[in-house]
PDB file of N, H, CA, C and O in Angstrom:
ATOM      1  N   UNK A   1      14.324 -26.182  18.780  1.00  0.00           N
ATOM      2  CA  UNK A   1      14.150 -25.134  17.789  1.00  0.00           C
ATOM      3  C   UNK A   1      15.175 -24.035  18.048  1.00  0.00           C
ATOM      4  O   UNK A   1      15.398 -23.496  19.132  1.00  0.00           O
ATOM      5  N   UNK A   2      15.883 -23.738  16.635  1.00  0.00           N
ATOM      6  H   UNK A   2      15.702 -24.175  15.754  1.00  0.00           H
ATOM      7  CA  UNK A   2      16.591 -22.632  17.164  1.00  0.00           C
ATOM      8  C   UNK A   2      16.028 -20.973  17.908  1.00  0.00           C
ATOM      9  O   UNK A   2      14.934 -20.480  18.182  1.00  0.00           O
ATOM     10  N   UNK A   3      16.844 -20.726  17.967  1.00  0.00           N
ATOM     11  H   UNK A   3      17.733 -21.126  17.744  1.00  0.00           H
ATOM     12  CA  UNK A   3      16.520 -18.984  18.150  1.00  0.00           C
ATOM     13  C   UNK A   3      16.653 -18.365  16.974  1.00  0.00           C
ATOM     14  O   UNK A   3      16.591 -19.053  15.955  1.00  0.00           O
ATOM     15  N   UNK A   4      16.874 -16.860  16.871  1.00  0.00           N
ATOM     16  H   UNK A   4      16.925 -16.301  17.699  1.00  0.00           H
ATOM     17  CA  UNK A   4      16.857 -16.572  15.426  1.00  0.00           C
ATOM     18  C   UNK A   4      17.053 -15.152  16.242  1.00  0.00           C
ATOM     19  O   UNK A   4      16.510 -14.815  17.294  1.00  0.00           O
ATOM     20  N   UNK A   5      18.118 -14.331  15.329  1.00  0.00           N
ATOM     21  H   UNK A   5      18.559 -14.605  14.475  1.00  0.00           H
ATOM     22  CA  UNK A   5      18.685 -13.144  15.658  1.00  0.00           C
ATOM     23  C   UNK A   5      18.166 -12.373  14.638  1.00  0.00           C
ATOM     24  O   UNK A   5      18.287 -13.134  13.679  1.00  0.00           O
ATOM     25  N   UNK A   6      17.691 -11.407  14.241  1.00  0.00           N
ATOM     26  H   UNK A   6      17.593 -10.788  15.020  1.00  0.00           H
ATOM     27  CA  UNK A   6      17.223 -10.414  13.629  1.00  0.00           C
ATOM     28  C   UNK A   6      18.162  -8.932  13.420  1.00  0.00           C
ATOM     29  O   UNK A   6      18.479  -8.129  14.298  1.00  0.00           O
ATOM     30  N   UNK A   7      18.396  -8.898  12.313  1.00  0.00           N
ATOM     31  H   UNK A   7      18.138  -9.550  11.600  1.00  0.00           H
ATOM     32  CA  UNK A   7      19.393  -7.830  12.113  1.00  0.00           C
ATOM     33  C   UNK A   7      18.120  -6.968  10.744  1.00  0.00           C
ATOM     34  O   UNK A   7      17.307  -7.490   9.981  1.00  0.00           O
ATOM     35  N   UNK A   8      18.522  -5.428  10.990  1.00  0.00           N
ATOM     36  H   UNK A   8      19.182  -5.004  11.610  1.00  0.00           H
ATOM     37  CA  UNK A   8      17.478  -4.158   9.637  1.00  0.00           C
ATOM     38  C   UNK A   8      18.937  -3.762   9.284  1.00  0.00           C
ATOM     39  O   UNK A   8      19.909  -3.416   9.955  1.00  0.00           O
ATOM     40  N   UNK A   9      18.656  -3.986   7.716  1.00  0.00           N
ATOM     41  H   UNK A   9      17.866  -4.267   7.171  1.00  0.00           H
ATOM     42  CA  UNK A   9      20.037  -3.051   6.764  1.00  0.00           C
ATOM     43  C   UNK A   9      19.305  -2.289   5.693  1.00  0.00           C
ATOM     44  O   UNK A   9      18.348  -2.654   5.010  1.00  0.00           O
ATOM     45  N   UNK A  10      19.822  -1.395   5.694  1.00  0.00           N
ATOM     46  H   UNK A  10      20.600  -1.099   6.248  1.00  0.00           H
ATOM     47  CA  UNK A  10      19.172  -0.493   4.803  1.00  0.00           C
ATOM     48  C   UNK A  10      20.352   0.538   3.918  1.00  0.00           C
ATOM     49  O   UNK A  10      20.188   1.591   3.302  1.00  0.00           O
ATOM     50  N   UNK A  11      21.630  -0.336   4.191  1.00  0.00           N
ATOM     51  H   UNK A  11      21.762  -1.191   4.692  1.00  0.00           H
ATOM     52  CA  UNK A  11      22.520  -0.018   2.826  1.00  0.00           C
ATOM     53  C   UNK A  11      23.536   0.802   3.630  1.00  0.00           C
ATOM     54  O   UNK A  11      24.671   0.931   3.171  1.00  0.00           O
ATOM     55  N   UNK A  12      23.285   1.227   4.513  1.00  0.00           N
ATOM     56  H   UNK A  12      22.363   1.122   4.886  1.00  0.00           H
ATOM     57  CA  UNK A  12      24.327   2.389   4.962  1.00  0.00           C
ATOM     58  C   UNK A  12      25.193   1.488   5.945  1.00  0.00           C
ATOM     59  O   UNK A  12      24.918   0.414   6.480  1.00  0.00           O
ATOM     60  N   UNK A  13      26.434   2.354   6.009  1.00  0.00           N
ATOM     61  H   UNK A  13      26.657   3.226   5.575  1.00  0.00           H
ATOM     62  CA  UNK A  13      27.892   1.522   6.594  1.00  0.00           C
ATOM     63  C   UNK A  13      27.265   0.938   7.629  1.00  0.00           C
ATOM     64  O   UNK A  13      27.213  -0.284   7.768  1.00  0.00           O
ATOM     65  N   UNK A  14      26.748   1.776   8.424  1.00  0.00           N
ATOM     66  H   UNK A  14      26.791   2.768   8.311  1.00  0.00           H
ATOM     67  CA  UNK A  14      26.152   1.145   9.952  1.00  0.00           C
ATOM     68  C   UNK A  14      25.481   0.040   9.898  1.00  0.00           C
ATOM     69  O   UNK A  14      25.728  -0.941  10.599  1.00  0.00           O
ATOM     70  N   UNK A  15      24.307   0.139   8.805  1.00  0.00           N
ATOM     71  H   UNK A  15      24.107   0.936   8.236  1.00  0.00           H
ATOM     72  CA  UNK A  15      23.570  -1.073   8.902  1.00  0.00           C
ATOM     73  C   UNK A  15      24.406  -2.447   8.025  1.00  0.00           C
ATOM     74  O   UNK A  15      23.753  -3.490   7.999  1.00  0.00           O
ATOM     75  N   UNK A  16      25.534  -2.466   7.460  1.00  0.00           N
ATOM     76  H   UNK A  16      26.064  -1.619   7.481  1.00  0.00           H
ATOM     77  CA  UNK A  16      26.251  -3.435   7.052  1.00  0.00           C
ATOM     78  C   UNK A  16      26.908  -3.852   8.176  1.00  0.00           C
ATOM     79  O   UNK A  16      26.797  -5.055   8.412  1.00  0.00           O
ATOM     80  N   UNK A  17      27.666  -3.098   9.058  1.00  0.00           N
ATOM     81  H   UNK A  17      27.756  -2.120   8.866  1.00  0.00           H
ATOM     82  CA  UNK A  17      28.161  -3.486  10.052  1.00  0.00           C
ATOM     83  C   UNK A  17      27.109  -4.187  10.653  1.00  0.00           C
ATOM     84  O   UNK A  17      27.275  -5.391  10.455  1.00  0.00           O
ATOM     85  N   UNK A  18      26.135  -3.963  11.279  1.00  0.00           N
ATOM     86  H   UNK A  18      26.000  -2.985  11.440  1.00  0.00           H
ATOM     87  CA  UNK A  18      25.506  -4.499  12.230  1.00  0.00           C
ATOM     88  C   UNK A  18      24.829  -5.930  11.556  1.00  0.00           C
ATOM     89  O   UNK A  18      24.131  -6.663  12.258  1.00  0.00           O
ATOM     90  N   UNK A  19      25.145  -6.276   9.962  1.00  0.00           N
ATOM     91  H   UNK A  19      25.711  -5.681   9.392  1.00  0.00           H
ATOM     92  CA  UNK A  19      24.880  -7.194   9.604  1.00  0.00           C
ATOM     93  C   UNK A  19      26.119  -8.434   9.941  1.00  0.00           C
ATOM     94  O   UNK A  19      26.083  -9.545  10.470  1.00  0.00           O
ATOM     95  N   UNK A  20      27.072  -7.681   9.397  1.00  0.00           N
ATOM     96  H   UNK A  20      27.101  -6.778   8.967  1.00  0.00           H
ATOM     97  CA  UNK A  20      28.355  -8.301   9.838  1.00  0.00           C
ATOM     98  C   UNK A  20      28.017  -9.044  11.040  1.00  0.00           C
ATOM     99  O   UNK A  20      27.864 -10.265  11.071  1.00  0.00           O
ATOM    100  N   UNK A  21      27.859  -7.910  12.464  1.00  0.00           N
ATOM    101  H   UNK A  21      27.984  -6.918  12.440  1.00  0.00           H
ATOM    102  CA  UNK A  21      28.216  -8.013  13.831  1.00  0.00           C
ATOM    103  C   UNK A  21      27.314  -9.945  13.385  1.00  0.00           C
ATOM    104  O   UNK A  21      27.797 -11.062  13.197  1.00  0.00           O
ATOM    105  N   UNK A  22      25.901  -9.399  13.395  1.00  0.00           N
ATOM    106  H   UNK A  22      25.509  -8.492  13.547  1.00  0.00           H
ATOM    107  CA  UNK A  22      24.293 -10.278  13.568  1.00  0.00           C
ATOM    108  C   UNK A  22      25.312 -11.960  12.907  1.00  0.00           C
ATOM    109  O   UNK A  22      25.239 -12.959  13.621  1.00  0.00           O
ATOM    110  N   UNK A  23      26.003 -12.017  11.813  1.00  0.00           N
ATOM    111  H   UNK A  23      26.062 -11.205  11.232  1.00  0.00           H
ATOM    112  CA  UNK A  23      26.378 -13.306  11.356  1.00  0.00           C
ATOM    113  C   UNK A  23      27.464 -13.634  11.733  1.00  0.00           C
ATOM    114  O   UNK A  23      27.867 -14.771  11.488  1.00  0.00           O
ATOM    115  N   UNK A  24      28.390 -12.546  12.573  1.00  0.00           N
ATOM    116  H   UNK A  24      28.064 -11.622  12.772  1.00  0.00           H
ATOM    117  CA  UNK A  24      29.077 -13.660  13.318  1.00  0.00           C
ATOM    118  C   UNK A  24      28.620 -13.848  14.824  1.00  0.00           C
ATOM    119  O   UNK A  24      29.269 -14.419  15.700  1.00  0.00           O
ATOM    120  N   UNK A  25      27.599 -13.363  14.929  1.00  0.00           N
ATOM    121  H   UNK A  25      27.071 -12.899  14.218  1.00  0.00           H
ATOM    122  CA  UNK A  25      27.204 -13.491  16.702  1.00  0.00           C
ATOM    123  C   UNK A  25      26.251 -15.211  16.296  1.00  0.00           C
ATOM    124  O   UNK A  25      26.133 -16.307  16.843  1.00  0.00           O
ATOM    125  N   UNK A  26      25.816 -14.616  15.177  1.00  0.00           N
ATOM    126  H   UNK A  26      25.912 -13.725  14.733  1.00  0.00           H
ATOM    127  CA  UNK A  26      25.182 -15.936  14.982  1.00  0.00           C
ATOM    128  C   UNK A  26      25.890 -17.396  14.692  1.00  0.00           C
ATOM    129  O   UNK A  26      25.209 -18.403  14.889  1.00  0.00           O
ATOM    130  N   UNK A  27      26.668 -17.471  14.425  1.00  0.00           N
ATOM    131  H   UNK A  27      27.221 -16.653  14.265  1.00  0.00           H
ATOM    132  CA  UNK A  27      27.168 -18.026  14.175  1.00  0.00           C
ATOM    133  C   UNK A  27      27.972 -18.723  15.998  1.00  0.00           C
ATOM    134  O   UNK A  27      27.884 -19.910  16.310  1.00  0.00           O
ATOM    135  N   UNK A  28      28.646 -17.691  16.871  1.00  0.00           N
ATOM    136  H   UNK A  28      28.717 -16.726  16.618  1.00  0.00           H
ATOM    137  CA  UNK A  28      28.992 -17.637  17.777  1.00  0.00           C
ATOM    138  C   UNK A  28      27.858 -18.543  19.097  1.00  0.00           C
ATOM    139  O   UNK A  28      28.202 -19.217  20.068  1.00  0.00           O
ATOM    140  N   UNK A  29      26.687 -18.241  18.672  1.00  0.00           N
ATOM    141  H   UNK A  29      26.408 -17.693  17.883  1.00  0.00           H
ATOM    142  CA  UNK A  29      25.829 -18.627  19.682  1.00  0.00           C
ATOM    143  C   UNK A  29      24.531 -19.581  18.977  1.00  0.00           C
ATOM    144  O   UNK A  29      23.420 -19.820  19.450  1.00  0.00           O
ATOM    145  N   UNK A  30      25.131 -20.009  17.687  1.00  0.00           N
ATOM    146  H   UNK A  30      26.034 -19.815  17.303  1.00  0.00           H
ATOM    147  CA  UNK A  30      24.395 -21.237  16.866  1.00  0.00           C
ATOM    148  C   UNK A  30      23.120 -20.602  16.583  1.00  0.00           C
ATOM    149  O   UNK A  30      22.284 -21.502  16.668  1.00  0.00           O
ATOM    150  N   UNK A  31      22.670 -19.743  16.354  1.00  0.00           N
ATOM    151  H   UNK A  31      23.349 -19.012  16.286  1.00  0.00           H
ATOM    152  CA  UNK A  31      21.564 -18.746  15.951  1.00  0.00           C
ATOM    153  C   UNK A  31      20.809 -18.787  14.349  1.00  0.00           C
ATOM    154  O   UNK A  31      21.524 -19.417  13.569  1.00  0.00           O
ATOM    155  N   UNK A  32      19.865 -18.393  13.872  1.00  0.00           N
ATOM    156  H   UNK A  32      19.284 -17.882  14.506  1.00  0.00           H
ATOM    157  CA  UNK A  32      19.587 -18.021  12.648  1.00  0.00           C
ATOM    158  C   UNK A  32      19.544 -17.061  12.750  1.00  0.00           C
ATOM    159  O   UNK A  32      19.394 -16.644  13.899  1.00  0.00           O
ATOM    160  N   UNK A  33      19.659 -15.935  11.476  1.00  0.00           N
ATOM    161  H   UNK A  33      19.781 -16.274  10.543  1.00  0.00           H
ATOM    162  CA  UNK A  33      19.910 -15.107  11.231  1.00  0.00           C
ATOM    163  C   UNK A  33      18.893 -14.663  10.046  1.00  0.00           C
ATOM    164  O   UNK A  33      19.103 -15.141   8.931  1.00  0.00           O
ATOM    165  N   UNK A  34      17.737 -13.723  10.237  1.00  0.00           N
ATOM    166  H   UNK A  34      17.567 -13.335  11.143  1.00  0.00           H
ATOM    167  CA  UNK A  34      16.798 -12.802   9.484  1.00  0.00           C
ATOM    168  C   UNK A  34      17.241 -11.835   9.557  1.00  0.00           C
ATOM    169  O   UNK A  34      17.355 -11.056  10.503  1.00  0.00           O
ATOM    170  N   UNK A  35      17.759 -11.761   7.794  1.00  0.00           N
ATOM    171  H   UNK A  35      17.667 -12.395   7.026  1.00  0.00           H
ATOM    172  CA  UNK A  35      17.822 -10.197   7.340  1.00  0.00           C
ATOM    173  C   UNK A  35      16.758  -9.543   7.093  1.00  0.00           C
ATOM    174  O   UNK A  35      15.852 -10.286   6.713  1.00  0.00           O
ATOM    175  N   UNK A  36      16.341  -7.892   7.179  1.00  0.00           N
ATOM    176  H   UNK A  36      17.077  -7.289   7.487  1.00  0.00           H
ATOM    177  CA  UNK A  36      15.398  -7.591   6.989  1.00  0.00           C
ATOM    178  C   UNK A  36      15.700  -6.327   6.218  1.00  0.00           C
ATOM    179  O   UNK A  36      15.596  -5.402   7.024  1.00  0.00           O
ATOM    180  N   UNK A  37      16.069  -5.806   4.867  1.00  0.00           N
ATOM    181  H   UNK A  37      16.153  -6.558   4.212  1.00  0.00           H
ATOM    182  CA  UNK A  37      16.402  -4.760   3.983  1.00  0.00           C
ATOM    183  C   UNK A  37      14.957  -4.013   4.402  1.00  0.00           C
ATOM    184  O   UNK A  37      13.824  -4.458   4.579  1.00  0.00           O
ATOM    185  N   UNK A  38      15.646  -2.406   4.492  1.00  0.00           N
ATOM    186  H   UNK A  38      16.567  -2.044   4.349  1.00  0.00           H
ATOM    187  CA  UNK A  38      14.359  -1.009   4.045  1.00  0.00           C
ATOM    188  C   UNK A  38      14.589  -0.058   3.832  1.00  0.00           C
ATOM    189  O   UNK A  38      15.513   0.442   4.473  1.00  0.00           O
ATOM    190  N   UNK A  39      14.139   0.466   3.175  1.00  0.00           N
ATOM    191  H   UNK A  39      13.389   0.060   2.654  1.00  0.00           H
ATOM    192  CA  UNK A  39      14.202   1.863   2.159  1.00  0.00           C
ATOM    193  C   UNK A  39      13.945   2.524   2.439  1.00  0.00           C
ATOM    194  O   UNK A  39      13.401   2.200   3.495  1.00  0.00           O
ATOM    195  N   UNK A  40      13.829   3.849   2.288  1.00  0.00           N
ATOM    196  H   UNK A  40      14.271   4.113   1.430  1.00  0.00           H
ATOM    197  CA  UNK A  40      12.806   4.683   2.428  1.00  0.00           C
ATOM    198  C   UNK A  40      12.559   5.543   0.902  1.00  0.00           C
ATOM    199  O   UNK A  40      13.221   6.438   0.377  1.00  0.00           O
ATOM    200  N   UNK A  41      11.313   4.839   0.474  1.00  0.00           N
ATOM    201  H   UNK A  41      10.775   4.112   0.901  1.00  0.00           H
ATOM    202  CA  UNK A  41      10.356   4.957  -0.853  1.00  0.00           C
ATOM    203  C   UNK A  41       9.555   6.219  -0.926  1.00  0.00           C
ATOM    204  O   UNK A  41       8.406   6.205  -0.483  1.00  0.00           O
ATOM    205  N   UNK A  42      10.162   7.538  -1.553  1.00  0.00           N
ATOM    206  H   UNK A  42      11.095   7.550  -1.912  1.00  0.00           H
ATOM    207  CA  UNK A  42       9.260   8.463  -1.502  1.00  0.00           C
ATOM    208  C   UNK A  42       9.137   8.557  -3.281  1.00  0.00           C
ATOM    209  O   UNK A  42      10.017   7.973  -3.915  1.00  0.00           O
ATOM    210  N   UNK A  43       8.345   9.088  -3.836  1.00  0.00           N
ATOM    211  H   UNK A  43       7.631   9.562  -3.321  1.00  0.00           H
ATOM    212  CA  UNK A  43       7.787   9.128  -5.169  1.00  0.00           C
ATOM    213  C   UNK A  43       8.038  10.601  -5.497  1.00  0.00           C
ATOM    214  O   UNK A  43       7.755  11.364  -4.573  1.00  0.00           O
ATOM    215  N   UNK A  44       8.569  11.235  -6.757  1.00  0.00           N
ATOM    216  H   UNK A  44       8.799  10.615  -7.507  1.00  0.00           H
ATOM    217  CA  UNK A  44       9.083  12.388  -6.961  1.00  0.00           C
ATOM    218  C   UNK A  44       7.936  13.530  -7.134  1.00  0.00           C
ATOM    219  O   UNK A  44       6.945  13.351  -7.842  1.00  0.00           O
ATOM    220  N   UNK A  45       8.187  14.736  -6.399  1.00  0.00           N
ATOM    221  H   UNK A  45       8.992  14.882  -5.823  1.00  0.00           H
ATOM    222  CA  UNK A  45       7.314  15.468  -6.311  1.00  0.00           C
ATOM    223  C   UNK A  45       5.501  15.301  -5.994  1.00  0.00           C
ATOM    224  O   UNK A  45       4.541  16.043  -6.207  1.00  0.00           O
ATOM    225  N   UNK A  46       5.623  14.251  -5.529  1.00  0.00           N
ATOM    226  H   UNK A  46       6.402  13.649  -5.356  1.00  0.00           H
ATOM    227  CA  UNK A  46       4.356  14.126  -4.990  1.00  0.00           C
ATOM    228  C   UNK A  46       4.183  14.443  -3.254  1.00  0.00           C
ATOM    229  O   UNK A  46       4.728  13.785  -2.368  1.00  0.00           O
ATOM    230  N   UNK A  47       3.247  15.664  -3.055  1.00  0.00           N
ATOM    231  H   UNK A  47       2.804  16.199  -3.774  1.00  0.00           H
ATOM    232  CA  UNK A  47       2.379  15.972  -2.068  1.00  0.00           C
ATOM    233  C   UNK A  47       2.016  14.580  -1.300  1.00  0.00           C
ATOM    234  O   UNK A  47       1.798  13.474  -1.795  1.00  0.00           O
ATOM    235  N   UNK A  48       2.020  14.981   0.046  1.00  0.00           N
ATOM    236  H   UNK A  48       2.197  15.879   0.448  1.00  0.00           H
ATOM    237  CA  UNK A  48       1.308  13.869   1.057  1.00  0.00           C
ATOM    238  C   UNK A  48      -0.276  14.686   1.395  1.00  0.00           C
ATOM    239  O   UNK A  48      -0.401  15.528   2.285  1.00  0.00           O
ATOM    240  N   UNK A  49      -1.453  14.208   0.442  1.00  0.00           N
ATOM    241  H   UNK A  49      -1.351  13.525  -0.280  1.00  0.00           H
ATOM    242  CA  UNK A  49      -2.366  14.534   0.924  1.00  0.00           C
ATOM    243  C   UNK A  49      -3.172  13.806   1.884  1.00  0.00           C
ATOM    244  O   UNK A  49      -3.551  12.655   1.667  1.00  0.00           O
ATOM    245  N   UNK A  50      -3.540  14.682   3.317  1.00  0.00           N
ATOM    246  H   UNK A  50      -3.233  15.617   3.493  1.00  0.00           H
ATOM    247  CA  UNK A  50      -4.336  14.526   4.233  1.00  0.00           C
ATOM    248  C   UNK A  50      -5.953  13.943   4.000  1.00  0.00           C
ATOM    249  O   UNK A  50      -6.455  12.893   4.402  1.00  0.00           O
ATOM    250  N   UNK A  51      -6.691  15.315   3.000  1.00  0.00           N
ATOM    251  H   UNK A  51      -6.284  16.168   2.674  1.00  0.00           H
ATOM    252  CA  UNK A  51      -7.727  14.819   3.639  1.00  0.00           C
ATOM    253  C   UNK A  51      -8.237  14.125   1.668  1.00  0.00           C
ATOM    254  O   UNK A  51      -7.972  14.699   0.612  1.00  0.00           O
ATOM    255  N   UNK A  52      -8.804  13.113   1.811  1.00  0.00           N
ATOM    256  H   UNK A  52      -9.019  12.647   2.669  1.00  0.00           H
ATOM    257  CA  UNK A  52      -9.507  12.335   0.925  1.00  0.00           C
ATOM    258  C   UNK A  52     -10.107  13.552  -0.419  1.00  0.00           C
ATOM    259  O   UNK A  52      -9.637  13.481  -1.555  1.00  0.00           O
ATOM    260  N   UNK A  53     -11.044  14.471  -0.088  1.00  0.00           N
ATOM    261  H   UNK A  53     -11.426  14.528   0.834  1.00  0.00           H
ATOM    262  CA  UNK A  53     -11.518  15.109  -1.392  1.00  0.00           C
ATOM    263  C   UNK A  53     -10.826  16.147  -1.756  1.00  0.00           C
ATOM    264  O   UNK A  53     -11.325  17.038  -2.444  1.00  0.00           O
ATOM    265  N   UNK A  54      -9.612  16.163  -1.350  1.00  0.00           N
ATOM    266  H   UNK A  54      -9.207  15.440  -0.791  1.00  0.00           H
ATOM    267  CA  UNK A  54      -8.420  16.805  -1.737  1.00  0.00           C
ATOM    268  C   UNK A  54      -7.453  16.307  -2.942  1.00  0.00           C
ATOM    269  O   UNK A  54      -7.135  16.686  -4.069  1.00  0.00           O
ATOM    270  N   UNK A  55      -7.110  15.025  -1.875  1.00  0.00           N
ATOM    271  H   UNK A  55      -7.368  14.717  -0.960  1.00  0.00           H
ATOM    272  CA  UNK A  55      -6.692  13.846  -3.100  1.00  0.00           C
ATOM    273  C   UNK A  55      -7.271  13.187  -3.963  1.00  0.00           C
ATOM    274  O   UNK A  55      -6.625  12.379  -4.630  1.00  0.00           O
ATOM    275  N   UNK A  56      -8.842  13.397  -4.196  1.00  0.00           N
ATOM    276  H   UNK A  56      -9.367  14.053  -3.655  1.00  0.00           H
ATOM    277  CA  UNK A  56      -9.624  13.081  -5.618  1.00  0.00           C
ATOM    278  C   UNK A  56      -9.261  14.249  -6.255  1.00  0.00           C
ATOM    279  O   UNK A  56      -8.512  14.058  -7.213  1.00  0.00           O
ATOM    280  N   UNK A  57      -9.553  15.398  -6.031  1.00  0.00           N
ATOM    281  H   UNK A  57     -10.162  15.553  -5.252  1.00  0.00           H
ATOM    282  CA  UNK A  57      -9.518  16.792  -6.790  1.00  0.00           C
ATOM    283  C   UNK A  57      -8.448  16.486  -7.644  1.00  0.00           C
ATOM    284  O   UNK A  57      -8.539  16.277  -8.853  1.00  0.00           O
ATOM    285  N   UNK A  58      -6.852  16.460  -6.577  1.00  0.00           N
ATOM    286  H   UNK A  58      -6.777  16.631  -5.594  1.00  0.00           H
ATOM    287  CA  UNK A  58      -5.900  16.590  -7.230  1.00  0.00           C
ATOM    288  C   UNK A  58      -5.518  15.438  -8.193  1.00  0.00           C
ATOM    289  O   UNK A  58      -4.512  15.718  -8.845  1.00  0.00           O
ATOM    290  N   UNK A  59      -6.017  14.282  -8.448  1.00  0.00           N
ATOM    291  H   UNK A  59      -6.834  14.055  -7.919  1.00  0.00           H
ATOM    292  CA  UNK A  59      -5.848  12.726  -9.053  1.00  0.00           C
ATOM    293  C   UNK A  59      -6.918  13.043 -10.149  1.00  0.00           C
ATOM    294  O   UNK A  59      -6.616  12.479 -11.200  1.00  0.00           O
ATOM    295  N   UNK A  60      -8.250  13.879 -10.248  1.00  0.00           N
ATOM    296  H   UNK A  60      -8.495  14.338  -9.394  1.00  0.00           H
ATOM    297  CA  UNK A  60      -8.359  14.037 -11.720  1.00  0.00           C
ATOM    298  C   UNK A  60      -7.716  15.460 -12.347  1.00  0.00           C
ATOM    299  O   UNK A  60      -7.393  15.790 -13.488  1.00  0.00           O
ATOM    300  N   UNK A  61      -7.692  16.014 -11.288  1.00  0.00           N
ATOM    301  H   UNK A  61      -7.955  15.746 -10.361  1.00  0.00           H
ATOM    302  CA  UNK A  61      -7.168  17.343 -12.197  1.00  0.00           C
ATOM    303  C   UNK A  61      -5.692  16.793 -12.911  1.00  0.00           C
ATOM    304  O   UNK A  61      -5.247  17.546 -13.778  1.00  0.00           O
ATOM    305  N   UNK A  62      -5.001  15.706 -12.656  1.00  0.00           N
ATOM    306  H   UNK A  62      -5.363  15.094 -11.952  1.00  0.00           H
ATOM    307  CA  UNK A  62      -3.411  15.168 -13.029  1.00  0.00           C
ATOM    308  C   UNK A  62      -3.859  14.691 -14.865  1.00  0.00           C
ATOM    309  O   UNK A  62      -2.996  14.224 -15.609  1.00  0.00           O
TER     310      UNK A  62
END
């Protein structure tokens, strides 16, 4: 069974590079290679509410 090298890209130069590096190392040492893309998903103008009957209040008052 192979091994399997694991590379996170998330769009920025660095993380392309280090995709780069991950497929030719893989390649170098007969490896698979899991990409793993992530974002960071925030929703516009929405509050991070803490406590629960806060965030009902504010979800019918919307």
């Amino acid at each position: 069974m192979k091994r399997t090298l694991v590379v996170g890209v998330d769009g920025s130069p660095e993380s392309r590079a280090a995709a780069d590096w991950a497929a030719r190392e893989a390649v170098r040492r007969d490896l698979h290679v899991h990409v793993v893309h992530a974002w960071l998903w925030q929703p516009l103008a929405v509050e991070v509410v803490q406590d629960r009957d806060t965030g009902d209040r504010r979800a019918r008052e919307s």
